[in-house]
OpenMM code with the backbone's topology and positions (N, CA, C; nanometers):
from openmm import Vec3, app, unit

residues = "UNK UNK UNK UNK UNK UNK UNK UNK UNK UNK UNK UNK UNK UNK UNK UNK UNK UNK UNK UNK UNK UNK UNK UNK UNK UNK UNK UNK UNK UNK UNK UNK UNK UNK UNK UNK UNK UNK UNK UNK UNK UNK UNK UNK UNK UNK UNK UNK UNK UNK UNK UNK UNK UNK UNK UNK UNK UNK UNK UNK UNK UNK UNK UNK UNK UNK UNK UNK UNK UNK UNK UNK".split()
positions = [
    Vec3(0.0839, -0.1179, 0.0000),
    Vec3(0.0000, 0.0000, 0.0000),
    Vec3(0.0887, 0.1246, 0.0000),
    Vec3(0.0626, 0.2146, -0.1126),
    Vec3(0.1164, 0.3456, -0.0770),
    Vec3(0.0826, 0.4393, -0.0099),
    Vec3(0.1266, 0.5165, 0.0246),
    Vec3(0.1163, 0.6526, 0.0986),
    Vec3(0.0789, 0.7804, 0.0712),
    Vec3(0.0120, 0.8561, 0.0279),
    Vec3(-0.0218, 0.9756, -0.0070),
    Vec3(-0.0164, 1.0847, 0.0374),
    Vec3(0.0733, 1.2101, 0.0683),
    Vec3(0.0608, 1.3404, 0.1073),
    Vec3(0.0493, 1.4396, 0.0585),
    Vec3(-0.0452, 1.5560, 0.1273),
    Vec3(-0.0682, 1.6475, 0.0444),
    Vec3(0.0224, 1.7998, 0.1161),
    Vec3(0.0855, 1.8362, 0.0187),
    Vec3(0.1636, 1.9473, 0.1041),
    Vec3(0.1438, 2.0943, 0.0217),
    Vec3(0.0996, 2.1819, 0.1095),
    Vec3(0.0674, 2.3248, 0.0519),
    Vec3(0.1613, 2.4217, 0.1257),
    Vec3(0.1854, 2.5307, 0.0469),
    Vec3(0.2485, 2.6197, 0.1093),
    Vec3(0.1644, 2.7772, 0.1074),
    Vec3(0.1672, 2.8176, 0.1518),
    Vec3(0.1063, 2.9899, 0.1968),
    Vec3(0.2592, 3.0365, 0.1470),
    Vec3(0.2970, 3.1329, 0.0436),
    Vec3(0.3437, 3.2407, -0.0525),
    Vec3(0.3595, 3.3661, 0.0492),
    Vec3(0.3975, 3.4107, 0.1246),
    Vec3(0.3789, 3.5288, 0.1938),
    Vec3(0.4898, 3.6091, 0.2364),
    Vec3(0.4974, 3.7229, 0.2235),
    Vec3(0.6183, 3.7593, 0.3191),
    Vec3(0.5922, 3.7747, 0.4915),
    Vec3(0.7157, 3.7589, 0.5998),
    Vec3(0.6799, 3.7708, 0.6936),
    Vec3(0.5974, 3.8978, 0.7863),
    Vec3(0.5769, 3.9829, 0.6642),
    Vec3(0.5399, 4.1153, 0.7557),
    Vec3(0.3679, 4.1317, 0.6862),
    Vec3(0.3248, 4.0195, 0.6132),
    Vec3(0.1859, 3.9588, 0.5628),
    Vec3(0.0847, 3.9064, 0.5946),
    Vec3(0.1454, 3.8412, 0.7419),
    Vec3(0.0565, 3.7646, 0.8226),
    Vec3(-0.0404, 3.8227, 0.8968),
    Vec3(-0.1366, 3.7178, 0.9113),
    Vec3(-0.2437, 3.8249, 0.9939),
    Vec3(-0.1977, 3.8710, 1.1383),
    Vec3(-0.1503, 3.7875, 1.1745),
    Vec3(-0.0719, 3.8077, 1.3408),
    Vec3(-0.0507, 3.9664, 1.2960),
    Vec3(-0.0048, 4.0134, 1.2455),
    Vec3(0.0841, 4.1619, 1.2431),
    Vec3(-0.0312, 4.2574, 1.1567),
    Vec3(-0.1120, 4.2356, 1.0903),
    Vec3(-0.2324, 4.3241, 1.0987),
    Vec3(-0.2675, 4.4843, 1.1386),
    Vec3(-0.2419, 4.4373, 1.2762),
    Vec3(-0.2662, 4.5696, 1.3147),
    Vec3(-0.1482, 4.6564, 1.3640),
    Vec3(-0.0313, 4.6145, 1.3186),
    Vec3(0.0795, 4.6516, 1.3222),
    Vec3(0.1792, 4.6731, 1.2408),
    Vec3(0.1067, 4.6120, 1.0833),
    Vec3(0.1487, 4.6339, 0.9183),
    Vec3(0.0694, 4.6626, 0.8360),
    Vec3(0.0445, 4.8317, 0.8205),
    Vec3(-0.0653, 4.8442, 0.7475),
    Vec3(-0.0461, 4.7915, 0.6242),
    Vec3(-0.1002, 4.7568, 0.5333),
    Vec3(-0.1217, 4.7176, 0.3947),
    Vec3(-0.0405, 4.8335, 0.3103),
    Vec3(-0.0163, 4.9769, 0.3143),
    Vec3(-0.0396, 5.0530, 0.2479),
    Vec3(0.1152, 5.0758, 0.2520),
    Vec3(0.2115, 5.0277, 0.3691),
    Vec3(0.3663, 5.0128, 0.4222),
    Vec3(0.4122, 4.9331, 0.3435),
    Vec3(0.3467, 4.7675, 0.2756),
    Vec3(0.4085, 4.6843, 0.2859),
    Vec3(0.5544, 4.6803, 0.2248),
    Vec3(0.5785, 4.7672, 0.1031),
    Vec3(0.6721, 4.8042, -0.0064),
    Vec3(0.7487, 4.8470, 0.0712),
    Vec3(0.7238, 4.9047, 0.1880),
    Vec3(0.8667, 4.9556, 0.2487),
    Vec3(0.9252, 4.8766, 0.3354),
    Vec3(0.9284, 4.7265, 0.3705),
    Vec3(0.9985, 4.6100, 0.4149),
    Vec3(1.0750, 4.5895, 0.3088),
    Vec3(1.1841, 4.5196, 0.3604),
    Vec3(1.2590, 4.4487, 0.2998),
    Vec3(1.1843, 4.3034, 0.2827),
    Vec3(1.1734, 4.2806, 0.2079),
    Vec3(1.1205, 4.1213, 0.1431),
    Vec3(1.2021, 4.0222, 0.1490),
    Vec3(1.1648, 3.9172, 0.1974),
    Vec3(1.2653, 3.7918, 0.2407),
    Vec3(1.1955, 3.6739, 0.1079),
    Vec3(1.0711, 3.6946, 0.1110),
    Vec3(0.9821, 3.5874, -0.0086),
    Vec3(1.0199, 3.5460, -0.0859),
    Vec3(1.1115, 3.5945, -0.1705),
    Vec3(1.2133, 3.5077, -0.3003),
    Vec3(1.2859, 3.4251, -0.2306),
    Vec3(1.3782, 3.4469, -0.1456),
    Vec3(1.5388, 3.3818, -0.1040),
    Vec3(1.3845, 3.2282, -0.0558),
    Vec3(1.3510, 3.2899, 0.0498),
    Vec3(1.2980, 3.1891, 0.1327),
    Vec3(1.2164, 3.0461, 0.0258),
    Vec3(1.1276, 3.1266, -0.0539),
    Vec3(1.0495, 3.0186, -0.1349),
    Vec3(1.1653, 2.9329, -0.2051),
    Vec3(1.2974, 2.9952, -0.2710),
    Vec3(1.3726, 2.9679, -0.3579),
    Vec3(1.4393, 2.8190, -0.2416),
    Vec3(1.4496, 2.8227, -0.1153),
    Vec3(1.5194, 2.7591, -0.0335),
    Vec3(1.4490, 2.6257, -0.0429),
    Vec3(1.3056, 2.6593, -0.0252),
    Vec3(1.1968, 2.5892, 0.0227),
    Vec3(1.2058, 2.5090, -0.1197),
    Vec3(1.1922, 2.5441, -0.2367),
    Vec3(1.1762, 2.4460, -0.3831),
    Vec3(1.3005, 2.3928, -0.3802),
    Vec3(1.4356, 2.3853, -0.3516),
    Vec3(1.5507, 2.3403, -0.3625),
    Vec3(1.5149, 2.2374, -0.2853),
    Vec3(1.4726, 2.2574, -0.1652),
    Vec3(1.4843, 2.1424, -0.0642),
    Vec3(1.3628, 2.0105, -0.1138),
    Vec3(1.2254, 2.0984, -0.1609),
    Vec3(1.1458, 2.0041, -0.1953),
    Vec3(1.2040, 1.8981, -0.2970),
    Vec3(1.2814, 1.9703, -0.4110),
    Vec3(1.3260, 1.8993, -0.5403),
    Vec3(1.4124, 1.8088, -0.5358),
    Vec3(1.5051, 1.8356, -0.3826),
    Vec3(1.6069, 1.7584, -0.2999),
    Vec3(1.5460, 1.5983, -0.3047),
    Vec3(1.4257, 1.6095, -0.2394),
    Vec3(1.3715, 1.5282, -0.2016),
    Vec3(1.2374, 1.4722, -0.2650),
    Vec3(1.2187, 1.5093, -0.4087),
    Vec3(1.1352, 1.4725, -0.5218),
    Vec3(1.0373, 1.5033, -0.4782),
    Vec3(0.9961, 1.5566, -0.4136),
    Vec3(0.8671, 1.6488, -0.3293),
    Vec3(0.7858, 1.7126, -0.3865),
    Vec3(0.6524, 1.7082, -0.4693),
    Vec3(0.5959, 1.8424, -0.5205),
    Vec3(0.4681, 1.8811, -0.4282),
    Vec3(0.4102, 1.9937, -0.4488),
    Vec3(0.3632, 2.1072, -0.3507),
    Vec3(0.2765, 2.1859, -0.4170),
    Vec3(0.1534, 2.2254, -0.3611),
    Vec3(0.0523, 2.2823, -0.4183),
    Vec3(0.1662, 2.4480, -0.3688),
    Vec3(0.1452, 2.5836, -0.4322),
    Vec3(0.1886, 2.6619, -0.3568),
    Vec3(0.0937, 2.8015, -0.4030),
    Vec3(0.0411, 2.8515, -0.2902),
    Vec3(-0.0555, 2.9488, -0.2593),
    Vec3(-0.0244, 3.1046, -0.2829),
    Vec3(-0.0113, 3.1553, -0.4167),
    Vec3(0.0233, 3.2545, -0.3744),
    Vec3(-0.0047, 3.4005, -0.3791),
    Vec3(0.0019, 3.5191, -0.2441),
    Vec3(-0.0499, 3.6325, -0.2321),
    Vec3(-0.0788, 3.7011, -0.3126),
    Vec3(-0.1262, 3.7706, -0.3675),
    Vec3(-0.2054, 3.8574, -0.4850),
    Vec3(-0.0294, 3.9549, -0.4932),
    Vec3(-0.0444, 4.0379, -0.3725),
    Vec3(0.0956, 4.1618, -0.3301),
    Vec3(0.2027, 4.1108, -0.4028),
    Vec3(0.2471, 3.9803, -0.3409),
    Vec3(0.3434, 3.9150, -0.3758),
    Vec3(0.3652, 3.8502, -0.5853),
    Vec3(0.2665, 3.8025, -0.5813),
    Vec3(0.2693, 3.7433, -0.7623),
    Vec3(0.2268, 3.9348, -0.8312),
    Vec3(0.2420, 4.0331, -0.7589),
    Vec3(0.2653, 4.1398, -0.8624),
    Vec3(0.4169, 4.1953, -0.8214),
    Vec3(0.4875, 4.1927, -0.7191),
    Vec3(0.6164, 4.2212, -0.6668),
    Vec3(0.6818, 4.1664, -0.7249),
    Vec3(0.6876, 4.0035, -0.7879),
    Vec3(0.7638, 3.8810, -0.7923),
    Vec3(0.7169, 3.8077, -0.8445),
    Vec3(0.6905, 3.8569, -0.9844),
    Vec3(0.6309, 3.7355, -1.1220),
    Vec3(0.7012, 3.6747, -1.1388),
    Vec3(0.8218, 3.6808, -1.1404),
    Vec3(0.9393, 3.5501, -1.1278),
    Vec3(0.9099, 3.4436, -1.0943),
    Vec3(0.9261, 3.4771, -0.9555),
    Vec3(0.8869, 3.3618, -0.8576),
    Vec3(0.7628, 3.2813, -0.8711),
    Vec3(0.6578, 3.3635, -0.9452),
    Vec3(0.5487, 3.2404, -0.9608),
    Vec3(0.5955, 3.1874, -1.0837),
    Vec3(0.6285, 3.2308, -1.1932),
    Vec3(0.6884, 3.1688, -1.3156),
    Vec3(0.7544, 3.0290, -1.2232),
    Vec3(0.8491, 3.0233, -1.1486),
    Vec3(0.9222, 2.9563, -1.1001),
    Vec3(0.8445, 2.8165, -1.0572),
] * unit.nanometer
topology = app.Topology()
chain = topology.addChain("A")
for resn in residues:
    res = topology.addResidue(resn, chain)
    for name in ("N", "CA", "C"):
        topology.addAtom(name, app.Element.getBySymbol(name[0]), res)
């Protein structure tokens, strides 16, 4: 019998989350430094490491910042 997993990822930068809400307005976000490329880029290396594929979710903000990265 095989095994089946389903693995998703949330696309986000860390200053995106709802936790921080009321402490990152929406209208700031451009003025963070963005970690979202390096990090996702880490995250697909490691999956591909390990023949891994992954649904991956991603932020509206982000797939207009970093069409790359969804190309990717």
């Amino acid at each position: 019998m095989s095994l089946c997993n389903a693995f998703t990822v949330d696309v986000e930068d860390y200053f995106q989350v709802s936790a921080f809400e009321a402490q990152v307005d929406r209208d700031r976000w451009g003025q963070y430094e963005s970690r979202v490329v390096a990090n996702t880029q880490r995250l697909l290396d490691l999956l591909a490491g390990h023949q891994v594929r992954a649904t991956f979710f991603v932020l509206g903000w982000v797939a207009q910042h970093h069409p790359q990265l969804v190309r990717q």
